[in-house]
C-alpha positions in Angstrom: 20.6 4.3 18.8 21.7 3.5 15.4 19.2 2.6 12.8 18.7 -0.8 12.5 18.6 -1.2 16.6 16.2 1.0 16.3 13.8 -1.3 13.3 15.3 -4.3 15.1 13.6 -3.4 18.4 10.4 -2.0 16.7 10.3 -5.5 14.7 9.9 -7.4 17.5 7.7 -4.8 19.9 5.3 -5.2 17.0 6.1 -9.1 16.0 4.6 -9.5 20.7 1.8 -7.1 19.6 1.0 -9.0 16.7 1.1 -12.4 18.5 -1.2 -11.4 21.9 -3.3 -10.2 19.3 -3.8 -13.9 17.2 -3.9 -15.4 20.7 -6.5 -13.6 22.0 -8.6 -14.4 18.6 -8.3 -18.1 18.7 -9.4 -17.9 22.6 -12.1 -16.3 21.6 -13.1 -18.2 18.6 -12.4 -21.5 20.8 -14.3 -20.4 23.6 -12.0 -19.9 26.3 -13.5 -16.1 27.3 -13.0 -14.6 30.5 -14.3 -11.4 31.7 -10.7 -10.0 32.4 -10.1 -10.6 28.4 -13.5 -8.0 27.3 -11.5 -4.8 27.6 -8.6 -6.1 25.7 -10.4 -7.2 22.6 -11.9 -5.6 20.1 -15.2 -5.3 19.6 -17.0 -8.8 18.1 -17.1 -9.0 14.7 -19.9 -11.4 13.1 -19.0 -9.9 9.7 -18.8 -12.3 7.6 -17.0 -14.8 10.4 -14.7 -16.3 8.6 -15.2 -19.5 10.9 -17.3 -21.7 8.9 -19.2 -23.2 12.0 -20.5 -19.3 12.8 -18.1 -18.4 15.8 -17.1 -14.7 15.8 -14.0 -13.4 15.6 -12.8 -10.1 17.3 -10.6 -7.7 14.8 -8.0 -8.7 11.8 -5.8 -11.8 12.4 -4.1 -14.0 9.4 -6.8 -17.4 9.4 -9.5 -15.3 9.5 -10.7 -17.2 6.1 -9.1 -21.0 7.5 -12.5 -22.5 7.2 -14.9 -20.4 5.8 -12.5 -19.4 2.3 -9.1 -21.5 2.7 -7.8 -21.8 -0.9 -8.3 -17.6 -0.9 -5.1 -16.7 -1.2 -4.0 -19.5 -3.7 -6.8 -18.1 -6.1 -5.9 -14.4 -5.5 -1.9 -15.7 -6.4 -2.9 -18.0 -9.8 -4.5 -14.9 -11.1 -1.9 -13.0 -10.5 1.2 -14.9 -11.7 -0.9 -15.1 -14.6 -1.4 -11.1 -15.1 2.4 -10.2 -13.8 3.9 -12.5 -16.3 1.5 -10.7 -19.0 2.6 -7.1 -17.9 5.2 -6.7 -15.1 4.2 -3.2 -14.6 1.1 -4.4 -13.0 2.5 -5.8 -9.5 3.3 -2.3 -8.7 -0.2 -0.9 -10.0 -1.7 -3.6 -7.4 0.9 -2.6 -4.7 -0.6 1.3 -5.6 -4.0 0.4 -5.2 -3.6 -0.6 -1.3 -2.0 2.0 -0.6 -4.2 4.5 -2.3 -7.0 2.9 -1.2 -5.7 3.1 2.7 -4.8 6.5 2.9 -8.6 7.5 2.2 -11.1 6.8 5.1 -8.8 3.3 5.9 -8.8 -0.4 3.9 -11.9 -0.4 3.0 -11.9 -1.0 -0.9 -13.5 2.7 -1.6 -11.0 3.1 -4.3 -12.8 0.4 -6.4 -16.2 2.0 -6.5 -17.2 3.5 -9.6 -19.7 6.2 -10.3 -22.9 5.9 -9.7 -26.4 8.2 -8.5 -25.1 7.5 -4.9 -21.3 7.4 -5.2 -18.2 9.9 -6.5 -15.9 7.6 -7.3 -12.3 8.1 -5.6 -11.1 6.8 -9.2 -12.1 10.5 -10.5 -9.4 12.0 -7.3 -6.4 14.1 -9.0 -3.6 11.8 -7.3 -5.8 8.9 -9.2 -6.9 10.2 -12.5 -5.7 8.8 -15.5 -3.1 6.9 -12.7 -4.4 4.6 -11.1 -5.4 1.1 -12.9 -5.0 -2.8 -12.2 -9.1 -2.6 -11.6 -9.8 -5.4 -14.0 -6.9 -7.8 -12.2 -8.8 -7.1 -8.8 -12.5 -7.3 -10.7 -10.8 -11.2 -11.8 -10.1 -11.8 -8.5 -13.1 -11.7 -7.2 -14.7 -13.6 -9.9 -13.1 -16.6 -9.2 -13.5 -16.4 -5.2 -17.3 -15.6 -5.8 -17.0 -18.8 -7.9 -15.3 -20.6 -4.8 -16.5 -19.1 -1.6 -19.7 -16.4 -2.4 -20.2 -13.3 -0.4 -16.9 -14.0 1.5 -13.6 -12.6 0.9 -14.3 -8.6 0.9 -13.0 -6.2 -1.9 -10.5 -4.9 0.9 -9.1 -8.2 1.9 -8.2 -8.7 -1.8 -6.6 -5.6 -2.3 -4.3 -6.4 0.8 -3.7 -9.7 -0.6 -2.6 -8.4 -4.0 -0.1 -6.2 -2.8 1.4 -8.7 -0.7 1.6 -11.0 -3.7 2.7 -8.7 -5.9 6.0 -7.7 -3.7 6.5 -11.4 -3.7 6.4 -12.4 -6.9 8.7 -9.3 -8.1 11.2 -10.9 -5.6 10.2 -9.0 -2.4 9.6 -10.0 1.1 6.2 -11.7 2.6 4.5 -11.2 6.0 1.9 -12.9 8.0 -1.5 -10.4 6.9 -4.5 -9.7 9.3 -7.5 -10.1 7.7 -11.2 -9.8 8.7 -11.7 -6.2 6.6 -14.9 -5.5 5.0 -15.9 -3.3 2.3 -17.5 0.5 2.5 -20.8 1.7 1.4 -19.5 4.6 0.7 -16.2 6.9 -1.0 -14.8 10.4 -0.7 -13.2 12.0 -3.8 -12.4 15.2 -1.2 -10.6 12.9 1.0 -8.9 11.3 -1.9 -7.8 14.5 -3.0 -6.4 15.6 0.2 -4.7 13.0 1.9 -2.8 10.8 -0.5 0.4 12.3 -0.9 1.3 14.2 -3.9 4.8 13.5 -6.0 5.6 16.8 -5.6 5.7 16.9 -1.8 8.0 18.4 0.4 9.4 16.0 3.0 7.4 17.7 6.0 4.2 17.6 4.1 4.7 13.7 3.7 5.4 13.6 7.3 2.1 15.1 8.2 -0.1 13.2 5.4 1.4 9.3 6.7 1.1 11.2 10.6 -2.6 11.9 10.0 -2.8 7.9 9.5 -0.6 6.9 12.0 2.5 6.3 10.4 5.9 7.4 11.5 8.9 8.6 9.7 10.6 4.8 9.9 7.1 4.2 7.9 7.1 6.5 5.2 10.4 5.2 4.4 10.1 2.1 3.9 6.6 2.2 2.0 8.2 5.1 -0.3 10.4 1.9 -1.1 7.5 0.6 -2.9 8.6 2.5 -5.3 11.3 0.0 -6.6 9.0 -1.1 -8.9 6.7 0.7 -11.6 6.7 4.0 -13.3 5.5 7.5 -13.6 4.1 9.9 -15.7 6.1 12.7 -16.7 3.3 15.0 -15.4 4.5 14.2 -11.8 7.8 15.1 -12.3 8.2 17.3 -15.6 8.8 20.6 -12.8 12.0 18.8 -12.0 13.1 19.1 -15.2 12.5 22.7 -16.3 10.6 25.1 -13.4 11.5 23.4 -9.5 11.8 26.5 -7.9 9.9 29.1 -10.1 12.9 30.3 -11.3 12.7 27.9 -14.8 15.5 26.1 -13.7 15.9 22.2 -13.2 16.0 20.8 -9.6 20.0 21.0 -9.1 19.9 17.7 -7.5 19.4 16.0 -10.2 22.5 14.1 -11.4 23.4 15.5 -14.9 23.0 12.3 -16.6 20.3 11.4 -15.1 18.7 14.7 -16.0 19.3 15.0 -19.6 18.1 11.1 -20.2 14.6 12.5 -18.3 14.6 15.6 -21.0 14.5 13.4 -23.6 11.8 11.7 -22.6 9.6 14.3 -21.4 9.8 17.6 -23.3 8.9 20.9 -21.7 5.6 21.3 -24.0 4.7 17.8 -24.6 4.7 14.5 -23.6 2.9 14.6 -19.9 1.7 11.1 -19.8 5.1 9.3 -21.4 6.1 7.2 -18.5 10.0 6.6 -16.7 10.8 3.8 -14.5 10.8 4.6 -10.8 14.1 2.8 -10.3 15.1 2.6 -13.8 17.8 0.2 -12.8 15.8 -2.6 -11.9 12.1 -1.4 -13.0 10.2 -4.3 -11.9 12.4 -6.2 -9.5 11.6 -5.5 -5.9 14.9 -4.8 -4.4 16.7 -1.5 -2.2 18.5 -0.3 -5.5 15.6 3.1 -5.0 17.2 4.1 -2.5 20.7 3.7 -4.0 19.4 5.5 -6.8 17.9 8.9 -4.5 21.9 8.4 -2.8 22.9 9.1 -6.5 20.9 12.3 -7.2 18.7 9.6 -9.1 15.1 9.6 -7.8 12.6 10.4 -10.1 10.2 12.3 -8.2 10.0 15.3 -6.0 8.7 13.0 -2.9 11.7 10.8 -3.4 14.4 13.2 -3.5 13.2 15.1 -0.3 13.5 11.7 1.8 17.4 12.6 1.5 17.8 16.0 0.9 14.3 17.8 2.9 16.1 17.9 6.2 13.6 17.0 8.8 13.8 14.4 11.2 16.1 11.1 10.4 14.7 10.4 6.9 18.3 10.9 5.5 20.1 8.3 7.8 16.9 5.8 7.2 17.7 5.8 3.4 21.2 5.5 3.7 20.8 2.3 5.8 17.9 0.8 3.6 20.4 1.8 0.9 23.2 -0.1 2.7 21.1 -3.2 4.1 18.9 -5.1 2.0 17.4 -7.3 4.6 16.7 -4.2 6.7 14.7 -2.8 4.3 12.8 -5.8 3.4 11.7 -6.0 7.2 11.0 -2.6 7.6 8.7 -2.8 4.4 7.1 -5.9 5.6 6.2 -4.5 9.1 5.1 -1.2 7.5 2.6 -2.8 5.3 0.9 -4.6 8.0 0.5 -1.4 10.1 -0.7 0.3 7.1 -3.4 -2.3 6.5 -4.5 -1.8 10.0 -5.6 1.6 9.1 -9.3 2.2 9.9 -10.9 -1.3 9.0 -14.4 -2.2 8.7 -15.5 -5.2 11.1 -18.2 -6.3 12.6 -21.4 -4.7 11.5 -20.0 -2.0 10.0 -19.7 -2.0 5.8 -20.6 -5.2 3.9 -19.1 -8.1 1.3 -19.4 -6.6 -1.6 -20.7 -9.1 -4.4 -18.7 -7.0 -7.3 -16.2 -4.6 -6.0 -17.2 -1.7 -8.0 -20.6 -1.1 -7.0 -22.2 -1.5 -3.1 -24.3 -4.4 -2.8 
């Protein structure tokens, strides 16, 4: 089955899934339970409902804040446009966060957490360490929904929100997104440190890190596509340059060009935290030109280049068709974001609302 037969058919398997789901929600929020529905919903969440008359609600689904929060995602999209249009850069940061923040014990907003008697923050992690950043965008955010709607929208639900909205307004696609998270009590800087991929992977290692969450190959893909917008350090890729294999030689690869532009901005001895675009064709413009560029011998890191060359599984013929297809891609991402955002949420009881997202309540 060729490629896109294959997302094609996955799309709408997962489009049915994601509709029972929303019907079964508003059943249950309307009333209309039976008994023979109990074993096909999850269990009832009264976290923070959602449903300003008190109903609960039963797992993620998109109008989980119709009533209690509706002009949620309008606030978390003003303060946005305003911070994209001040520094582009920052829609992939945003994008970053999510997925940083899924990849260690689910959405759950542990990433935000600071340091404190009680917490290590995941902020401290080597994949995050003088990395990651868009905190004070997110710390804005919730400002202005406490402002609007106190103790409702969680920390998680914003971060999924901002990495929606940042694919959009750098030209990306949208998709419907389940809501309903809530925030953790807790973090784990060994987690952090273990499961988020590094950029020097090898492909099967980046197989087994987005297996252990429940992501497939079509997955890793696509959300490695995120990387048509933003930078990195030279610090994740210098090795390419000067030692790949242990043999001080440069990752043959790499198209000459392409190479020697990359020297000049990261020399061998200095210069670790002098940044390159990602896609340095269209650096903050969400579009499939990454995986053009990898077809070219012109990914900039380690983890990019494997999704071609590494040789295990159908990673190759997934880049060449995302490469190819546009559209394709644009689903695939779409799809793959909602199934990562499904990783290992807090509802019901479980976690809280935080009040500021860097601290527990």
């Amino acid at each position: 089955m060729k490629v896109k037969e294959r997302v094609d058919q996955k799309h709408s398997f997962d489009k049915n899934k994601s509709q029972d789901k929303l019907t079964l929600s508003w059943l249950s929020v309307l009333g209309v339970f039976q008994e023979g529905f109990a074993s096909l919903i999850a269990p009832v969440s009264l976290a923070h409902p959602g449903l300003g008359f008190g109903a609960p609600s039963y797992g993620l689904f998109p109008q989980f804040y119709q009533f209690s929060c509706p002009q949620a995602d309008d606030i978390v999209m003003l303060v946005l446009k305003k911070a994209i249009a001040k520094e582009p850069r920052m829609a992939a940061s945003l994008l970053r966060l999510h997925f940083h923040d899924c990849f260690v014990q689910g959405c759950d907003a542990s990433i935000l957490l600071d340091d404190s008697a009680i917490i290590a923050s995941e902020k401290n992690a080597l994949p995050n360490r003088n990395s990651i950043r868009g905190f004070e965008v997110i710390d804005e955010i919730k400002a202005k929904l406490e402002e609007a709607c106190p103790q409702t929208v969680s920390c998680a639900d914003i971060l999924a929100m901002a990495a929606r909205g940042s694919t959009v307004l750098s030209g990306g696609p949208s998709w419907e997104l389940p809501l309903g998270r809530r925030d953790s009590k807790i973090a784990s800087l060994s987690t952090s440190n273990n499961n988020i991929p590094p950029p020097n992977s090898t492909l099967q290692n980046l197989i087994t890190l987005f297996q252990r969450q429940g992501l497939d190959e079509v997955d890793l893909v696509a959300l490695s596509g995120g990387h048509t917008i933003g930078v990195a350090r030279c610090a994740t890729f210098k090795q390419r340059l000067y030692n790949q294999n242990g043999n001080n030689l440069p990752d043959e690869t790499l198209e000459r060009t392409y190479y020697n532009g990359l020297k000049s901005v990261c020399p061998k001895s200095s210069g670790d935290n002098h940044i390159s675009p990602l896609d340095f064709g269209s650096p903050v413009k969400f579009d499939n030109l990454y995986f053009r560029l990898i077809l070219w011998g012109k990914g900039l890191l380690n983890s990019d280049e494997v999704l071609l060359t590494g040789n295990v599984g159908n990673t190759m013929e997934l880049v060449k068709a995302f490469a190819e297809d546009e559209n394709l891609f644009f689903k695939q991402f779409a799809m793959s974001m909602i199934k990562m955002g499904n990783i290992n949420p807090l509802t019901g009881f479980n976690g809280e609302v935080r009040k500021n997202c860097r601290y527990v309540n």
